[in-house]
N, C-alpha and C positions, 0 to 999 in steps of 0.2 A: 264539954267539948274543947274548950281551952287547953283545959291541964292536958288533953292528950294532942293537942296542935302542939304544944310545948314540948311535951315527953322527951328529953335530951336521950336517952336511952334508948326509945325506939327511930328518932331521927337517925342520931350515928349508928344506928342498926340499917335504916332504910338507905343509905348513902352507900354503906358495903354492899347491902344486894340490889344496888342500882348500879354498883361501880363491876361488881364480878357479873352481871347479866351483861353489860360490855362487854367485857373481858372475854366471855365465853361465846357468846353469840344472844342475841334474842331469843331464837325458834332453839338451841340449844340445852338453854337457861329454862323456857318452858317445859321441853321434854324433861327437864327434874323434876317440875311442879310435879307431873302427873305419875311419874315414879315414887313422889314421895307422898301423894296421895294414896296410890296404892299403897305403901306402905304404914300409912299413919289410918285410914279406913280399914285395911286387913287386922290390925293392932289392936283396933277399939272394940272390934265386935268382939276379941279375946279380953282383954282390960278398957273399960271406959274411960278410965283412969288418960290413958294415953290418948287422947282426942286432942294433943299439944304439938304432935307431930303433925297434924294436918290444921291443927288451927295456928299451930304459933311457929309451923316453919314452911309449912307448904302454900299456906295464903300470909304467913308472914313476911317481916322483910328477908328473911333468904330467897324467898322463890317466888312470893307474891305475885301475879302477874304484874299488877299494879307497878309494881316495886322493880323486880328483876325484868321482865318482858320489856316493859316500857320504859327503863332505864336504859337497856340495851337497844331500844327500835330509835329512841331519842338521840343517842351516843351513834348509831349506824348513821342516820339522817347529816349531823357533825362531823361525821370522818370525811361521807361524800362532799357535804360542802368545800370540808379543807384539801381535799384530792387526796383523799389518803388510802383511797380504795381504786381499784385497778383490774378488779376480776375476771373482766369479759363476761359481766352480767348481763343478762338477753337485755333487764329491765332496766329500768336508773339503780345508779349504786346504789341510792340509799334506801331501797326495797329489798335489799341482798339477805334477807334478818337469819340466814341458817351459816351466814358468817361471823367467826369469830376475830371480836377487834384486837385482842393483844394487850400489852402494856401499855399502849401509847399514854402518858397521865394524864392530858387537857382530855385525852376519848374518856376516860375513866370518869374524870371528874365529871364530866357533864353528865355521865350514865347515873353518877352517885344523885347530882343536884338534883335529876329527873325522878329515881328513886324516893329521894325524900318528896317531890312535890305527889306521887302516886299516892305513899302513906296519909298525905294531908289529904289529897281527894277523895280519899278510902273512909279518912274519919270523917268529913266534912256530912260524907253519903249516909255513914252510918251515925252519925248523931243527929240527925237532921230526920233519920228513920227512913228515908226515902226509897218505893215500893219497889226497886228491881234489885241485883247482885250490885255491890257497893266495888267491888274490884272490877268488875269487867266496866262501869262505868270511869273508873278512872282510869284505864287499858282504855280507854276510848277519848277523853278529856285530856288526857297527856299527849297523845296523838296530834288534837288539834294545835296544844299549846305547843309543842314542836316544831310544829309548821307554821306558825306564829311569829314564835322566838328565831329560829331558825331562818325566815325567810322565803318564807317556801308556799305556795297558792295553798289553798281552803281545799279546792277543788282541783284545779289545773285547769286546762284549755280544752273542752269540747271540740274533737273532730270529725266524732260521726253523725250520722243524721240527727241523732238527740242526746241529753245524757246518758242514758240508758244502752243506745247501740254501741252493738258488740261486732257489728259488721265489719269493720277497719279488721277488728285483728285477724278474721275469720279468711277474709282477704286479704291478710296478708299486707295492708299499705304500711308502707315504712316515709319516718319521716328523718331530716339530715339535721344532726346538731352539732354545737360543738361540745364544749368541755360538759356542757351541762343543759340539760331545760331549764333551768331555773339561777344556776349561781354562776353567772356572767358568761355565757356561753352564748354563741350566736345559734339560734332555731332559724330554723326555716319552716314554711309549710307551701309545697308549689312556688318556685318562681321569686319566694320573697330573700334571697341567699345574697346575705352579705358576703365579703370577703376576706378569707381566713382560711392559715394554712392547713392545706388537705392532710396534712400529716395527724391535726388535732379533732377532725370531724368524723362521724359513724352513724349510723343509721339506729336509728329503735322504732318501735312500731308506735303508730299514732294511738291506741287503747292496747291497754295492758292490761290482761284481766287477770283477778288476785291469784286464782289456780286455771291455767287454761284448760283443766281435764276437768273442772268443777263450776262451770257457768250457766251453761243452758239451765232452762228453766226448768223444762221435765227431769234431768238427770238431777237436779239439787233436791226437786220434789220425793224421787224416789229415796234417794238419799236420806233423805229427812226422814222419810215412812221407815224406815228399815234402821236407821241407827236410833230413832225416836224408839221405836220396839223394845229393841238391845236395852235403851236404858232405862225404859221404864220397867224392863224386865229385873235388870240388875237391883234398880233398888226396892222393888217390891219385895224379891227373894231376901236381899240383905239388911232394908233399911238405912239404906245408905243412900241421900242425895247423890255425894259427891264421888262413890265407886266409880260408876260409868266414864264420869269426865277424867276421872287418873285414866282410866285402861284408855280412851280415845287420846289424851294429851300424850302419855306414854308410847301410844304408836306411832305418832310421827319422829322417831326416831327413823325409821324407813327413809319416809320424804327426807327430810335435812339428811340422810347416805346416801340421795340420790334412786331411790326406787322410782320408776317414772309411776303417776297414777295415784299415790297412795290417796285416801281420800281425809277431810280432816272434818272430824264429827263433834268436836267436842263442844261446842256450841250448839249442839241437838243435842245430846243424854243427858247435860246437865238440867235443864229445863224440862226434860220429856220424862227424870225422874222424878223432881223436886211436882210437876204436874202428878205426875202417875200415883206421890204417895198422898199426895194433898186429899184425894180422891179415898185412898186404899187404907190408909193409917186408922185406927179406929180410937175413938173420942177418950179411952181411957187408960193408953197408955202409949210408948212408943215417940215416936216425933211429936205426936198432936204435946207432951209434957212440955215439950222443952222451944214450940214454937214461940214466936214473936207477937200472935193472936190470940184469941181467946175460940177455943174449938166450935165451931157452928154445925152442930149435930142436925140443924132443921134445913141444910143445905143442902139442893140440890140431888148433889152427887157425894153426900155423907156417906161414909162406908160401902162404897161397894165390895165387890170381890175383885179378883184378878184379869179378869176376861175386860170388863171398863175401864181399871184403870191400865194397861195396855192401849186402849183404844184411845184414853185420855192423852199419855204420854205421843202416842202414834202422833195426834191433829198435833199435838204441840209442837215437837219434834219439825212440823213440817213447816210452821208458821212460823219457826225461828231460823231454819234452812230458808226459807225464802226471804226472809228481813236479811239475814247474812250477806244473799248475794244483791238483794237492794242497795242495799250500804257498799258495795264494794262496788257498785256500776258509779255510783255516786259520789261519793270519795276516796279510792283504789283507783280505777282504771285511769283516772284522765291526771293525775297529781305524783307527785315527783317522790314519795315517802312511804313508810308501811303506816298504812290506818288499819287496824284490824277488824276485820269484817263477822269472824267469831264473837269477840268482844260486845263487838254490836247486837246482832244476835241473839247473846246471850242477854244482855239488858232487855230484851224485846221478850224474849221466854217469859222472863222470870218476873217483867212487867204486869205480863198478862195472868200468870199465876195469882197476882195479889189483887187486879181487878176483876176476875172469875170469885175470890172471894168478897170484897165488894158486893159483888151483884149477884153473893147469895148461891152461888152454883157449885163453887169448893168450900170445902168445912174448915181448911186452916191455909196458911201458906207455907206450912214445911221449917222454911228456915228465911225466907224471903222477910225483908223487914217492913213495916207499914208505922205511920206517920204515930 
């Protein structure tokens, strides 16, 4: 675990695509992940050989979530502290993540220093064995470290009836601040209004939910049932965990143009396939070879056919779409920064993927790694 905390190689590797996932935007920077997923998974099914494209650039430090995403979400959070952002963004700047930062160097730098800290949480997961996706936990871990480092609440300030209410936005309450909620700016909430030029004050809404067209419960639920399908569809047919999650990461290309609605799933097909194959993969060939386990043939739901694992990926699918918008009631809505509520998610999928094998119910966990 050392010699790859050390790896000077992959570090000055992880600091460029911590510095250009800046540069380029966050939600940008990701829409390549999932392009080059797609590209690096299309590849392997013709050559195996090429399985370096999605392992050694697409979850590497070029595109890494870990790396690039979280470089860039770390480096947005920094530009707003310094007021370097100005967009007439409904939310706080440093939520803005489908904007791109530019050259500014200290933004860059900090994008790089956050990059490299993703690659170290990346190993830290993956030497340690530890049972969910080792990237989207650090796309979640660098998140908090930001808002840490940065200055910035855990949480933020509860203003609806509980954590969880989403009633304020639904309502429409806006509350008055000034340069910032969080970096020296005068808040108000009712009646408590210091004094300071109205020229520097504006209104934002007291709950900010991560996608307003993506919160309620039932709409997340169905959501989850339907792209949970798609992926568990996708990797049955291909054997491919990580298919699904390119084609969903690569459609948000939409959203960051601005399409109003688009919906973001990729935090459900990755789990609902990496479930679907755990199920569907048979003991003596295929993924069960090259998993992190030892195949458990006397499991459960050892080899079904297609019809269960579908069904498998479906519940999954839906129980990671509802953790998603847990996590984003919870640290999204009421805090000043992008936590990513996918990220989340997806640790929670691919959690439960490895303790379904635990307790005997799935025969391997794919690619999921276990202690």
């Amino acid at each position: 675990m050392l010699d790859a905390l050390l790896d000077l190689a992959e570090i000055i590797a992880a600091f460029g695509g911590g510095a250009f996932g800046a540069a380029l935007g966050p939600l940008p920077a990701f829409i390549f992940t999932g392009f080059m997923v797609i590209a690096g998974e299309a590849a392997t099914l013709v050559d195996p050989d090429a399985a370096a494209i999605t392992d050694q650039v697409a979850f590497g430090p070029p595109f890494s979530p870990a790396i690039s995403f979280a470089g860039g979400v770390a480096a947005t959070a920094y530009a707003a502290r310094r007021g370097y952002m100005d967009t007439g963004f409904d939310y706080h700047e440093a939520k803005n993540i489908s904007y791109a930062l530019g050259t500014k160097p200290d933004v860059l730098a900090v994008g790089g220093a956050f990059g490299i800290l993703g690659y170290w949480l990346v190993v830290l997961s993956e030497s340690l064995g530890m049972p969910y996706d080792p990237i989207a936990m650090g796309v979640v871990l660098s998140a908090f470290a930001h808002r840490l480092i940065l200055g910035y609440s855990i949480i933020g300030k509860v203003r609806g009836a509980n954590i969880l209410d989403m009633g304020p936005f639904e309502r429409e309450e806006m509350r008055v601040i000034g340069e910032s909620a969080t970096d020296g700016g005068i808040e108000t909430d009712g009646g408590e209004v210091q004094a300071k030029a109205a020229a520097t004050q504006k209104e934002r809404l007291k709950v900010e939910p991560w996608l307003p067209h993506q919160y309620k419960w039932g709409h997340v639920a169905m959501l989850g049932l339907a792209a949970g399908i798609l992926g568990a569809y996708v990797g049955v047919v291909t054997g491919s965990a990580f298919l699904g999650f390119g084609i969903s990461a690569a459609s948000l290309v939409f959203l960051n143009c601005g399409v109003e609605k688009i919906p973001v799933t990729h935090h459900i097909t990755l789990p609902a396939a990496t479930a679907a194959l755990a199920v569907y993969v048979p003991a003596d060939g295929g993924i069960a070879e090259g998993a992190p386990v030892a195949y458990d043939s006397g499991a459960l739901l050892a080899g079904t056919g297609t019809e269960v694992a579908l069904i498998v990926g479906l519940v999954i699918g839906v129980l990671a779409a509802l953790f998603g918008e847990l996590f984003q009631r919870v640290f999204f809505a009421h805090g000043d920064t992008h936590v990513d509520p996918p990220a989340a998610g997806i640790v929670f999928g691919t959690f439960l993927v490895a303790i379904l094998y635990v307790l005997g119910v799935f025969p391997t966990t794919v690619w999921v790694p276990w202690f």
